[in-house]
Rosetta silent file (secondary structure, phi, psi, omega in degrees, C-alpha in Angstrom):
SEQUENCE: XXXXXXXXXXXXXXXXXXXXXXXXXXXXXXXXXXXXXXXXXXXXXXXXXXXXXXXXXXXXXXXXXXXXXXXXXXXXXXXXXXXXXXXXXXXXXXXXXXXXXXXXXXXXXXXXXXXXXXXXXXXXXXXX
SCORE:     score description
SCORE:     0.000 S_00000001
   1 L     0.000  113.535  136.761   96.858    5.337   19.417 S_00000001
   2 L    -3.236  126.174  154.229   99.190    3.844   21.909 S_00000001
   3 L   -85.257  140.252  155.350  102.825    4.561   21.603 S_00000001
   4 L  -111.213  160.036 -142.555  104.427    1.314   21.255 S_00000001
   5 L  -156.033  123.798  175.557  107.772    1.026   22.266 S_00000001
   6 L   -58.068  110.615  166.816  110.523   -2.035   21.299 S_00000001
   7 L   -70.882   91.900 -165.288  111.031   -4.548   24.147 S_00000001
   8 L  -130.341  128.493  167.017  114.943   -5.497   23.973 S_00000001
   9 L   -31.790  133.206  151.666  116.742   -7.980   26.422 S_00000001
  10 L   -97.815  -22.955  156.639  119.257   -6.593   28.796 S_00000001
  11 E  -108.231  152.202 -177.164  120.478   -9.627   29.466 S_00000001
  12 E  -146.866  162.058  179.892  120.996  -12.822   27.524 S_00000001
  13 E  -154.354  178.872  167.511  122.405  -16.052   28.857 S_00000001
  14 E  -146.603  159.849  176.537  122.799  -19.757   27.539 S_00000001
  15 E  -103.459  132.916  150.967  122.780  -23.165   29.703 S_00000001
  16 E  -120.963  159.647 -160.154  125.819  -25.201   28.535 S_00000001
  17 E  -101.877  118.034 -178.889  125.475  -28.828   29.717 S_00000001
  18 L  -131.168  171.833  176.130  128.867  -29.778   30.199 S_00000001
  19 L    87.312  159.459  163.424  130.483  -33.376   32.175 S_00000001
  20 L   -72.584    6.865  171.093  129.360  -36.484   31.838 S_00000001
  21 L   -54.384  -37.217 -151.316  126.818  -35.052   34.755 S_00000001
  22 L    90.133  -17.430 -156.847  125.354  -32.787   32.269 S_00000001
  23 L   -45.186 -176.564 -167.983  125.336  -30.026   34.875 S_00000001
  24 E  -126.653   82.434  146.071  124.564  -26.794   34.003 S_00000001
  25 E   -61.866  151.912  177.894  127.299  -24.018   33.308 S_00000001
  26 E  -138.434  141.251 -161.352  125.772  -21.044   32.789 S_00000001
  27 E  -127.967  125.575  173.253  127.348  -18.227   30.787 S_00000001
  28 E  -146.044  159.249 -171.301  125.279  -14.499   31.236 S_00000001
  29 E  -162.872  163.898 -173.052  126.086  -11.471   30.296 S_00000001
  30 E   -61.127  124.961  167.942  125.145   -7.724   29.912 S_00000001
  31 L   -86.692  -19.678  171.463  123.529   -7.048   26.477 S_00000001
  32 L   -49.311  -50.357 -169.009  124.568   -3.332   26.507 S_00000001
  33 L  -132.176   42.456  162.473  129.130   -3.729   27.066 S_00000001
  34 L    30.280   61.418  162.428  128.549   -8.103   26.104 S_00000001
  35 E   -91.421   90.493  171.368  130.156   -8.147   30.048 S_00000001
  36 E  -100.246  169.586  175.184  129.909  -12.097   30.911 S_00000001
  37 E  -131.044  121.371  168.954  130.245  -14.293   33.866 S_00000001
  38 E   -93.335  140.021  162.752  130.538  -18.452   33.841 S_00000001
  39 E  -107.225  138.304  174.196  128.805  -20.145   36.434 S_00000001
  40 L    34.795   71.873 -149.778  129.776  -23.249   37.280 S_00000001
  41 L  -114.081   91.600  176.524  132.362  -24.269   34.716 S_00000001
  42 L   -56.378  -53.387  167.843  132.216  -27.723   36.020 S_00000001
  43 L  -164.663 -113.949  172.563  134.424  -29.123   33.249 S_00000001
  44 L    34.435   38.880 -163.867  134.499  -29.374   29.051 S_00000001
  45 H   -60.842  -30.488 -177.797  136.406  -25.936   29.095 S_00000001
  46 H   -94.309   13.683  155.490  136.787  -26.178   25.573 S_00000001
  47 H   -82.316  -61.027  161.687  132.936  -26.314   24.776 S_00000001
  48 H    -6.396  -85.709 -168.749  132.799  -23.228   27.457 S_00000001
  49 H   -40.339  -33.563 -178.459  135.050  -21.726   25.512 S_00000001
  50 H   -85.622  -30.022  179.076  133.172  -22.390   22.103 S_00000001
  51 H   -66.650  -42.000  169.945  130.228  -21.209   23.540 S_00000001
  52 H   -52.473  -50.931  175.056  131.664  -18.175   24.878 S_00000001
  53 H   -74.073   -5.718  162.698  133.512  -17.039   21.406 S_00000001
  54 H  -107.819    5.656  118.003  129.961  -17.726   19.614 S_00000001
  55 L   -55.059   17.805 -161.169  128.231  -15.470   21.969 S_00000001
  56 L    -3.926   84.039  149.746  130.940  -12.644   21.459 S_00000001
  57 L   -77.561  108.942  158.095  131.304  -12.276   24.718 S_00000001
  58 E   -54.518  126.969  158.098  133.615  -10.645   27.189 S_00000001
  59 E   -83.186  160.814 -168.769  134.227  -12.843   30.434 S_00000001
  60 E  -146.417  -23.104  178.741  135.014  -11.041   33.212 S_00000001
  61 E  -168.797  161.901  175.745  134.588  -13.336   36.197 S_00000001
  62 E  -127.505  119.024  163.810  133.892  -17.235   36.950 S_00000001
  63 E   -78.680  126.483  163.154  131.225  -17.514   39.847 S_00000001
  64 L  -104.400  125.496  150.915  131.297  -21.073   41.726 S_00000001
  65 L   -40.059  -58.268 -159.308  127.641  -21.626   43.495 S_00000001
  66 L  -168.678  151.957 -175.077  129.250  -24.359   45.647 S_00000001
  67 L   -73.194   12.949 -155.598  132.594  -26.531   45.646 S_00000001
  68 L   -77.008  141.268  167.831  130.813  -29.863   44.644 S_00000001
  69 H   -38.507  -39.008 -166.130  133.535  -31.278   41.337 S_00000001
  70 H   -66.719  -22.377 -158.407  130.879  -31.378   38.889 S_00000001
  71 H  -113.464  -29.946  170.383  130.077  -27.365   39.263 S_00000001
  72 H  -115.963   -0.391  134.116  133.873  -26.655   39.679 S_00000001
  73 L    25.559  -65.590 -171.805  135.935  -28.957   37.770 S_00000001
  74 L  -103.838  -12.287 -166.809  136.822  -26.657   34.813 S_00000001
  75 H   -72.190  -38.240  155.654  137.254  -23.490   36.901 S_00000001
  76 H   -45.126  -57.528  149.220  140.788  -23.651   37.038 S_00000001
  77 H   -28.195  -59.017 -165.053  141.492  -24.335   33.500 S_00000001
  78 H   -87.228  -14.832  155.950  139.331  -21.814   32.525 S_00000001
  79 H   -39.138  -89.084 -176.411  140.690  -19.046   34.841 S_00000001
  80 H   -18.782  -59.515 -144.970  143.919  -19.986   33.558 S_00000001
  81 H   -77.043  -49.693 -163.015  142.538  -19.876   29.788 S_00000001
  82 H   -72.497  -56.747 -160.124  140.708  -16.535   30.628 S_00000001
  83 L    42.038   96.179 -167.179  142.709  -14.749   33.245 S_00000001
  84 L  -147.676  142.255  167.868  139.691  -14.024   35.014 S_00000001
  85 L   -83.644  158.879  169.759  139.265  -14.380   39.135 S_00000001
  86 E   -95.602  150.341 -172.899  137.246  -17.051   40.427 S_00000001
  87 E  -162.393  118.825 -157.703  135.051  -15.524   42.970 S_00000001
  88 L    83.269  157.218    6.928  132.784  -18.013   45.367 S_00000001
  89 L   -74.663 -159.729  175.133  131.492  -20.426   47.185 S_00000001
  90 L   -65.912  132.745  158.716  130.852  -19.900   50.677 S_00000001
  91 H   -56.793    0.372  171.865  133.852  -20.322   52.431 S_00000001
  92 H   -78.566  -31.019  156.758  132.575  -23.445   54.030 S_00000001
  93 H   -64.430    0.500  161.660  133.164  -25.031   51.086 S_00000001
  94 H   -33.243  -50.340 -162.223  137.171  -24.756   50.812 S_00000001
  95 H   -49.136  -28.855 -165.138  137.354  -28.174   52.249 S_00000001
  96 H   -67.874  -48.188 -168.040  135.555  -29.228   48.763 S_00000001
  97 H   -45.736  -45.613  176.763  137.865  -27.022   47.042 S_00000001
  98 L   -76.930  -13.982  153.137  141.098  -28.218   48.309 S_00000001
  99 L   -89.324  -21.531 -174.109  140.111  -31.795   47.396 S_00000001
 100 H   -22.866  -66.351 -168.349  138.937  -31.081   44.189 S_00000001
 101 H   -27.167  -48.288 -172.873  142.009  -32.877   42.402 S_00000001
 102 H   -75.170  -12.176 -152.668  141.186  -36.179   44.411 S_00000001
 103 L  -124.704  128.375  175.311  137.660  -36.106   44.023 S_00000001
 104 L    98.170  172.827 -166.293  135.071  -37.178   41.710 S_00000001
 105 L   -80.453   11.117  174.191  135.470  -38.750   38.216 S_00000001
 106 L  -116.423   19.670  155.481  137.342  -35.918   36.636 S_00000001
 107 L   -43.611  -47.877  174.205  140.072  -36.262   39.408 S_00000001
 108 L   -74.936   -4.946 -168.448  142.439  -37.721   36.325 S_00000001
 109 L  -113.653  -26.247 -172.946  141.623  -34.556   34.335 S_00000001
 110 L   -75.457   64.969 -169.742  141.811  -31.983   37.162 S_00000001
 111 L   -92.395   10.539  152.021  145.456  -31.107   37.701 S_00000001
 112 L  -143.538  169.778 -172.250  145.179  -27.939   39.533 S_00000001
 113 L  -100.487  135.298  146.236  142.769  -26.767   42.666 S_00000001
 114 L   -66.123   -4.308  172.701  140.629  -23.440   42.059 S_00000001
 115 L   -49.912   12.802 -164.971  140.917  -23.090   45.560 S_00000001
 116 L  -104.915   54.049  176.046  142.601  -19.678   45.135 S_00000001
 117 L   -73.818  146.423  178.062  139.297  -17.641   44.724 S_00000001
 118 L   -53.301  -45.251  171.776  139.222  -13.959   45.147 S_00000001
 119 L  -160.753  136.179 -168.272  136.518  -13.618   47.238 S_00000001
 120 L  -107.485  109.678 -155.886  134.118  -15.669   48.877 S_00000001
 121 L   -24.399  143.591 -171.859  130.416  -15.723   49.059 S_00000001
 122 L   -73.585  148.174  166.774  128.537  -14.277   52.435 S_00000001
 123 L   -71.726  128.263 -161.803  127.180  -16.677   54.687 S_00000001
 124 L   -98.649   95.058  165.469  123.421  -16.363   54.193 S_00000001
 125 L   -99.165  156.536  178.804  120.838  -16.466   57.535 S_00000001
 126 L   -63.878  144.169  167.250  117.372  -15.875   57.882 S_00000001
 127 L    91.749  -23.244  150.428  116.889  -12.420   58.914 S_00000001
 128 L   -88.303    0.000    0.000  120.261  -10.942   57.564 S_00000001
């Protein structure tokens, strides 16, 4: 007889769809110390937020992928809400960052830039 042996997630995550975009924040986290991260908290921060308190969840950090409004939107807010660093994109993407306010259809809702991130994602090349 086989021992069998209990298969248990170390990770768990959820997609939240948030903007009228839909995009896809993504909230993941450790299952071992509940240690999360938001991805892309494009906007809704207070659906984030509900998702996050019905995962009992820590947050710990907000990753941006890339500076487009839709994926960072909410990152400020939620920083704020959190007191959490923002950490990413690629610095080529500042330019986005430092427009954020002006740009895209949550420009009326977006009253501060996230442009202060902590640290910013490596430039990626083939072969390095």
């Amino acid at each position: 007889m086989a021992n069998e042996t209990e298969t248990k997630a170390k990770a768990g995550a959820i997609i939240i769809p948030v903007t009228l975009f839909e995009q896809n924040c993504t909230l993941i986290w450790c299952e071992a110390t509940k240690k999360a991260v938001v991805i892309d908290p494009g906007g809704d921060v207070p659906k984030i937020q509900a998702a996050i308190a019905q995962s009992n969840v820590t947050v710990e950090k907000i990753w941006l992928t890339h500076g487009h409004i839709d994926h960072v939107g909410g990152a400020a807010e939620l920083r704020d809400a959190l007191k959490v660093p923002i950490e990413g994109p690629h610095i080529a993407d500042k330019f986005l960052l430092d427009n954020v306010v002006t740009s895209g259809p949550a420009r009326n809702r977006a009253r501060r830039s996230c442009r202060t991130a902590r640290r910013w994602l490596p430039h990626c090349r083939a072969g390095t």
